[in-house]
N, C-alpha and C positions, 0 to 999 in steps of 0.2 A: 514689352517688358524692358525697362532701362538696365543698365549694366551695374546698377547700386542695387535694385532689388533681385537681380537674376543671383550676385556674392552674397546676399542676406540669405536669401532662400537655400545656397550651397552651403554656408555656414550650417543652417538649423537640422537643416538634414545630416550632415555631419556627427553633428552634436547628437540628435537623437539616434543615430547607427552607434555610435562608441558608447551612448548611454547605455546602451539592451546587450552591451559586449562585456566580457571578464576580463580582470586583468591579460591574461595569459591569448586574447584576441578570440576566443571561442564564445559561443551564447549563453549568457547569463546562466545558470542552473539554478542562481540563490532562489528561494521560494519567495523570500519579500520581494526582490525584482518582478517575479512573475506574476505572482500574486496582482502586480501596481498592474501589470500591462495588460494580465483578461480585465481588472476591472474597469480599463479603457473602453471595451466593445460589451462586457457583459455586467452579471451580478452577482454578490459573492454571498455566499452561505456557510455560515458556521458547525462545524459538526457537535453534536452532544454526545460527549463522553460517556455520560451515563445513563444514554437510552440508546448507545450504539455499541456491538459485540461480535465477536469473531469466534466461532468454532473451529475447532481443529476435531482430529483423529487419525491416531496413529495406532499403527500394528504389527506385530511379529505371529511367528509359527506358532505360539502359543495363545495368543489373543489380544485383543485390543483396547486402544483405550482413548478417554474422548476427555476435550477440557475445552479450555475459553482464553479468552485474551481480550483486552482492553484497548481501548482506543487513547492518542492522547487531543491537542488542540490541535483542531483539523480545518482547512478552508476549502472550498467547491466552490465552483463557479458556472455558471450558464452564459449561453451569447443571446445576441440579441433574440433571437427566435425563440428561445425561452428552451434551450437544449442544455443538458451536460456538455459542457467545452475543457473543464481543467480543475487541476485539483491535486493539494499533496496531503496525502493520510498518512499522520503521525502514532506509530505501534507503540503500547507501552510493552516490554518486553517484561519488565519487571512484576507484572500482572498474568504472568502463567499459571492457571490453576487447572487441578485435576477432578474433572467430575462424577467420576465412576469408582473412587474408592471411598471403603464407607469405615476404613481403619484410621485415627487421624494419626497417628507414629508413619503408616506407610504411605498413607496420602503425602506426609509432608516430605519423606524421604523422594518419592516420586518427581515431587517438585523442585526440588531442591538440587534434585541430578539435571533436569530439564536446564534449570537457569545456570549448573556450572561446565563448566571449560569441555564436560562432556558433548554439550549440545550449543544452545542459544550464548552462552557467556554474558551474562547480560551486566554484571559488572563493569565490564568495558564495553558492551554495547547495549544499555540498557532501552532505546529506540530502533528500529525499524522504519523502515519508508514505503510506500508506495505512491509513486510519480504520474499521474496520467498524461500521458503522451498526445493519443489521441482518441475521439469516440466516436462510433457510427452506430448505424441503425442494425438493427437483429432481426431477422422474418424468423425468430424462432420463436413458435408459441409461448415459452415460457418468461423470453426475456423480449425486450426490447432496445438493447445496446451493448457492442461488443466495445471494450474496454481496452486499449492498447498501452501498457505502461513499463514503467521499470522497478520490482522491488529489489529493495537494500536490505540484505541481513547480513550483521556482522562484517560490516565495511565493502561488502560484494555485492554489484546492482546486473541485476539480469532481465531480460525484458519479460513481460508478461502478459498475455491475454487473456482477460476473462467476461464473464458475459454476466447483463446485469438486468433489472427489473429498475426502471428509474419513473418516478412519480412524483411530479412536481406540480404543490398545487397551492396554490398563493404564497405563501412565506415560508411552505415548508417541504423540505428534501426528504422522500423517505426512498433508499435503495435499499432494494434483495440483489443477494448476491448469491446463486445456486451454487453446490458443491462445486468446486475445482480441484486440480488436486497439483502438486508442488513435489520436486523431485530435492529433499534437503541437503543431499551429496551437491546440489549446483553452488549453494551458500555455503561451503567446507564445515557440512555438518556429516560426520562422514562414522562417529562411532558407532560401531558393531554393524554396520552397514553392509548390505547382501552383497550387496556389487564389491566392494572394496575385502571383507572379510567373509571369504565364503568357509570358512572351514569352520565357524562358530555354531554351525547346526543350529538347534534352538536356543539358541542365544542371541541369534540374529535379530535385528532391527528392520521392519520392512522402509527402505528410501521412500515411499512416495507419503505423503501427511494430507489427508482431504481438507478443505477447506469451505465452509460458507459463512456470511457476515449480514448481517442488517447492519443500516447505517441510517439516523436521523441527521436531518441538518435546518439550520433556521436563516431566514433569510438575516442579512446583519442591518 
């Protein structure tokens, strides 16, 4: 190797190390950067909005209650082996609704408390994130990948593990995602809260919100 191709080769390397870097010298986080570099080694897949949904359920002393959430434009990715590799899921936050009342004055006040400054604020945080980090395989009957990621609520990213059902089968991604359950005091959601407010008796808010999701996706 001459000494003209050994600086060209030191160059390019160069170039593509400070490419995948942020201003500030750390790893890219932007999702279009990321996005560019699985679809170096894998295949990307778009999520459907509106054949993809998130359940919730939340509870106090007095009883519970269960709704939904929305998905917004979302991309997935697999590697070459034809695996889940990566992937950022865009929450719509603005799309919180209540399932279980059948008054629509209380249903809406319900709601209405959910998106303000009490809980989600979704005025100033109208999306949510979740990041996949990284994926492995599950020997648990029910699922077949354990899901290593970071969700974002209300500007706050915390890591998260959850276990998943992935079936991928020519152009199209369809994930289960069995209950999970999410501590809301970690995302400074913290009103009438057991831990935080113990003296509210039945007034109290239980911290933990169960969670499960189907999620379709289509190859692009």
């Amino acid at each position: 190797m001459n000494q003209k191709f050994k600086t060209a080769l030191s160059i390019l390397i160069l170039i593509l190390f400070y490419s995948c870097k942020s201003k500030d010298g750390n790893p890219s986080t932007d999702p279009i950067q990321q996005s560019a570099a699985l679809q170096n080694y894998g295949t990307g897949f778009e999520l459907l909005p509106q054949q993809s949904i998130i359940y919730w359920l939340g509870s106090s002393p007095t009883g519970t209650h269960n709704g939904s959430l929305k998905f917004k434009e979302s991309k997935l990715f697999i590697d070459q082996a034809g695996n889940l590799a990566g992937g950022v899921f865009n929450i719509d936050m603005t799309t919180i609704a209540n399932l279980d009342i059948s008054d629509p004055d209380e249903k809406k006040d319900f709601e209405e408390n959910m998106k303000s400054g009490n809980f989600f604020q979704v005025d100033s945080f109208p999306t949510a994130e979740f990041r996949i980090v990284a994926v492995t395989a599950s020997k648990d009957s029910l699922t077949n990948a354990i899901v290593d990621g970071e969700l974002t609520i209300k500007s706050i990213t915390k890591p998260l593990r959850i276990k998943a059902h992935v079936n991928i089968a020519e152009n199209i991604m369809l994930i289960i995602i069995p209950e999970f359950i999410i501590d809301r005091t970690e995302w400074g959601i913290n009103y009438n809260s057991k831990k935080i407010f113990s003296n509210l008796l039945d007034n109290l808010i239980n911290d933990e919100i169960k969670i499960n999701m189907k999620i379709l996706a289509l190859r692009k």
